[in-house]
N, C-alpha and C positions, 0 to 999 in steps of 0.2 A: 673239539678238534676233529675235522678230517682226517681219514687214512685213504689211499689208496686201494683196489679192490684184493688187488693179489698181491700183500706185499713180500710173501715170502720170492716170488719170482722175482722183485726188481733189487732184493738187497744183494743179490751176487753182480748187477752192474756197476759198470765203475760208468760217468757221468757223460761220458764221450760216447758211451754207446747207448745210452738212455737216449741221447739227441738225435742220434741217428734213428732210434725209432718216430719220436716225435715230427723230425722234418718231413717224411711223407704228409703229414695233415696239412703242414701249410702250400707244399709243394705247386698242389692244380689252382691255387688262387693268387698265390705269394711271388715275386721274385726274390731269390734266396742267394746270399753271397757269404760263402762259406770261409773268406779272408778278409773279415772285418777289422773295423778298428780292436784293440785292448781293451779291456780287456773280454771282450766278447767272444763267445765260438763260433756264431751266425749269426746274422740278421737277415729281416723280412723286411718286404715292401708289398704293398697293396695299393692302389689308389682304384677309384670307383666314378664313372660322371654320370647322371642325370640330368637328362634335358626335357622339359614336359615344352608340348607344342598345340598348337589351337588348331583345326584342320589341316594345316600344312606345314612342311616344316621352315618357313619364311615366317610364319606368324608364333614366334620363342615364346613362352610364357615363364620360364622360369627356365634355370639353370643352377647345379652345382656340384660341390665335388667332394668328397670324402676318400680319406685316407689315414692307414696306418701304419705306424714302422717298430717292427719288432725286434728286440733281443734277444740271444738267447747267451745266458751265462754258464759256464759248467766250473764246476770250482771242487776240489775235495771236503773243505770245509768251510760254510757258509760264518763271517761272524756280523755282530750288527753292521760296526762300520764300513765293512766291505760292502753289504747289500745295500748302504745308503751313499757309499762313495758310488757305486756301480747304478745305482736308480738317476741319481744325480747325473752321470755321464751318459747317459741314453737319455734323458728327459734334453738334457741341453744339447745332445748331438742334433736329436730330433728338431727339436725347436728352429735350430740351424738352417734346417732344410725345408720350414714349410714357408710358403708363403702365400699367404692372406688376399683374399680377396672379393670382391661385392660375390662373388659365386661361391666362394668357401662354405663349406658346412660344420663338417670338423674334420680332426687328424689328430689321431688317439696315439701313444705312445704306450706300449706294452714291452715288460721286461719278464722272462722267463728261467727262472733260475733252476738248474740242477745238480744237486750237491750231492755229496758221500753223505754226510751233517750238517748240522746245523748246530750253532751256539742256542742255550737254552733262552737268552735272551730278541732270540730273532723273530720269533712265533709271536709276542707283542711289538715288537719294531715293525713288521711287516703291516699289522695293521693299521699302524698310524701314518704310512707315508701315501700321502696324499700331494698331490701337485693338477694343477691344472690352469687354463690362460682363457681367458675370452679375448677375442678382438676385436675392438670397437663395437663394447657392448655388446658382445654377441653376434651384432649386424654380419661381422665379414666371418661369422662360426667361430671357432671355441678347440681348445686342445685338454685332454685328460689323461691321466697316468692309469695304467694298470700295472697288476703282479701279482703273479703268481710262480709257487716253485714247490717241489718235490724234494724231500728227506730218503734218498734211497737205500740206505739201512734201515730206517723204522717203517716208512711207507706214510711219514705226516705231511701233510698237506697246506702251506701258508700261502694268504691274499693277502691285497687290502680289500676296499669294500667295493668297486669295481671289476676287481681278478677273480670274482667268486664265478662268474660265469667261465673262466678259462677253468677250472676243476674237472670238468668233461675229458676235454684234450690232455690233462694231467693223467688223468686213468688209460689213457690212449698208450702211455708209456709202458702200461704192463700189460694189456691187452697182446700188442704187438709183439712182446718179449713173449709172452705163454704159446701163441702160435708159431715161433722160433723153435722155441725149447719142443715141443711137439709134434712139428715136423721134422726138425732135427733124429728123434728117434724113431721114425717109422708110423706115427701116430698119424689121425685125420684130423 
């Protein structure tokens, strides 16, 4: 099991303001809308296009596009059901919104939970929720689910097996709080 690097810093936040440290990271890349659907806090959006070209830009070699749309959940107490009712409702929001095509590459789905707690049974639910779509074989790219989230009274740390690389941006949350607390007192 993961912890976070300072957890004694993040257990005096309560999960609204853990976000608020978190959003800067997505901020310079993300378009961020802070009156999302339900039961979410925020949501991101990214898309990305690549076009490769042969001496000119008249002679296209290739084209495509990538994108993702994130979650972010804050909740007092995280329980299995909610984290897979709440997975479910951002996999399918998402899905909703992409569309496919000979240029697609992919368009990942990422949900970001932060809680007071967590249920004891949620640290094994996390790792098993998997989801993900190809279209047309792959041809027109492919969709995957990520997740990851934060226990901010203990500092543990839950994925599945693609949210293990968001773990970085997870410790971002106490990074940011310790230089709060720090400058807040006088401190460099």
């Amino acid at each position: 099991m993961k912890f976070v690097k300072d957890k004694d810093i993040i257990s005096c936040l309560e999960p609204e303001e853990a976000l608020k440290n978190l959003l800067p990271s997505y901020e310079s890349y993300y378009s961020i809308d802070t009156n999302p659907l339900k039961p979410f806090s925020a949501t991101a959006f990214f898309s990305s296009n690549n076009t490769q070209y042969f001496l000119v830009k008249s002679a296209q070699i290739s084209q495509s596009t990538s994108s993702e749309y994130v979650y972010f959940l804050c909740t007092q107490n995280l329980t299995t059901d909610y984290l897979c009712e709440c997975a479910q409702t951002a996999w399918n929001n998402a899905l909703a919104k992409i569309k496919p095509s000979s240029g697609h590459r992919n368009s990942d789905v990422t949900l970001i939970v932060i809680a007071k707690t967590f249920n004891p049974e949620v640290l094994k639910t996390a790792r098993k929720i998997k989801m993900s779509k190809s279209y047309r074989f792959s041809l027109w790219g492919w969709s995957s689910f990520r997740l990851a989230g934060v226990e901010l009274t203990s500092g543990k740390l839950i994925h599945n097996r693609l949210g293990a690389s968001l773990l970085k941006i997870m410790n971002n949350i106490c990074s940011k709080q310790k230089l709060i607390n720090i400058n807040s007192v006088g401190g460099k």
